[in-house]
N, C-alpha and C positions, 0 to 999 in steps of 0.2 A: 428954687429947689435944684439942685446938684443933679448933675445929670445920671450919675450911681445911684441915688437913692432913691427908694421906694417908696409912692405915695401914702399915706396914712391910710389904712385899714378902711374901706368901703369908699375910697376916693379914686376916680381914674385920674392918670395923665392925659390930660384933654388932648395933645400934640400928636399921638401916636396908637392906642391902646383901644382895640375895640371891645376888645368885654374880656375879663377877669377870671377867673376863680381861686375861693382862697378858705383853704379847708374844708373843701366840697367831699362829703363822705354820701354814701346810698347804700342799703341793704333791701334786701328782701324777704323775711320771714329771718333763716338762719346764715343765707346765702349773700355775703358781702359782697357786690360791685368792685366797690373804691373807695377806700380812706385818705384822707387828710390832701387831699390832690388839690394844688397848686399851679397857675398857669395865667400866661395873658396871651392873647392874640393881637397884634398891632398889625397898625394898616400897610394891605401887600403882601405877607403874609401870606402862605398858606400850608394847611397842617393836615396831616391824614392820620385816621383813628387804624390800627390795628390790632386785631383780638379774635379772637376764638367765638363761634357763637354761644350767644349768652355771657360775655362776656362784661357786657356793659357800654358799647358802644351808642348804640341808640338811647339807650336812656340816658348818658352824657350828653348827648346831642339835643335831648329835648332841658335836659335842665337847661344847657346855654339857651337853648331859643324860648324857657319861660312857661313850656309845656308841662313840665314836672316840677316838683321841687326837692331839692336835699334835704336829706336827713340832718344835716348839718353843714355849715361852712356861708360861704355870699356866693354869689354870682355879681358879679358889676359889668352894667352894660354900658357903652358912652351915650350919654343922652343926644336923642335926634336920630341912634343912628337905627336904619329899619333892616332886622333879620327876618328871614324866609327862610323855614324849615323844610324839605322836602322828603317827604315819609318813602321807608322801603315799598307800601303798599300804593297804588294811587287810587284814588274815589273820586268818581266822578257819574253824572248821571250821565245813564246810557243813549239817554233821550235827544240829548244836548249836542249842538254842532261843534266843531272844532273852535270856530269861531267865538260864538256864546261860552264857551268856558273860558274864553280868553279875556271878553268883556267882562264878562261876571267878576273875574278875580282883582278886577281890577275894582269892584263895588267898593264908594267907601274912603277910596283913597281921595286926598285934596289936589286933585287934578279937573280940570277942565275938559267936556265933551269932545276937542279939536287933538286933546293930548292922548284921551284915552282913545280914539279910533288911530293915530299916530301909532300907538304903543303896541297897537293889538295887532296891524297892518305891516308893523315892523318884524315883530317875534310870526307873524304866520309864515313871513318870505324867509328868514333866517332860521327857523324851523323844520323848513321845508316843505308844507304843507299846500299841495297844489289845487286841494280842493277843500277850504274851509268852511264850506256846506256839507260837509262827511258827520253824520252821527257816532260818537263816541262807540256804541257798539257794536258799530263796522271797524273798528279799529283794531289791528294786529297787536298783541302785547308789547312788543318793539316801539309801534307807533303811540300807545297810549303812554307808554315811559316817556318819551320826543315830546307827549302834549305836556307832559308834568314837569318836565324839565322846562319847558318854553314857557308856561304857565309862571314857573317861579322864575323866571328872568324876565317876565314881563311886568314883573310889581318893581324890577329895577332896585334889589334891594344893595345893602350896604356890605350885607354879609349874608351867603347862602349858604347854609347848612346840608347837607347832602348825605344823607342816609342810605347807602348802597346804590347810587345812580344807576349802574351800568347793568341791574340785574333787569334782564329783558329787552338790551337793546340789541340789536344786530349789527353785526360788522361795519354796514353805511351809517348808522349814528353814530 
């Protein structure tokens, strides 16, 4: 294939192209999102959504990460590769130590005991968090933003999808 042209209609370029969209339309009741939208994200890459609330940002966000679906059009994702949505809202139990929400997210995944304490010992120093015995609801809104962000670099994905990161963090994050 010629480096101009476009792979055939629901096929990624394996070399380059992390996920797709290709006449991705959304409505809601009488209220249109976005028609006929067209795009690819390739690796390195990186793209910011701007828009008015209610706009359709977040629900763009969740078709690419698989969460929603369109009313019409593909999404094509490159196979193998692992997205991480991270919602404007965060939930988590309040019960829960910094710590254990770190393990926990990592439930699941095909990694070994040695990697996931690795992963989780890694994202709590790089996080910042000096005391990951702290219960989630001793946590400042700032700091529970910090755990969701660390949370989803701790699954180490390929693509992070990021839904308003920065509502609630304070200046030092």
């Amino acid at each position: 294939m010629a480096a101009a042209e476009k792979p055939p209609r629901g096929e990624l370029n394996p070399m380059s192209v992390l996920f797709s969209l290709d006449g991705v339309s959304k409505s809601y009741g009488d209220d249109t999102l976005f028609t006929d939208l067209s795009f690819d994200v390739k690796t390195g890459e990186k793209l910011g959504l701007i828009g008015m609330n209610g706009s359709g940002k977040s629900t763009l966000l969740k078709i690419i990460a698989g969460l929603s679906l369109p009313d019409e059009g593909e999404v094509n994702v490159k196979t193998g590769e692992h997205l991480v949505y991270l919602a404007q809202e965060d939930r988590f139990d309040p019960e829960k130590t910094v710590e254990t929400v770190l393990y926990d997210c990592l439930e699941g995944l095909p990694i070994d005991d040695k990697e996931r304490h690795r992963r989780v010992n890694q994202a709590i120093g790089k996080g910042g968090f000096d005391a990951p015995d702290t219960k989630v609801e001793k946590l400042s809104g700032g700091w529970r933003k910090r755990l969701a962000i660390t949370r989803a670099l701790c699954k180490q994905p390929d693509l992070l999808l990021l839904d308003e990161p920065t509502n609630h963090l304070d200046m030092q994050s």
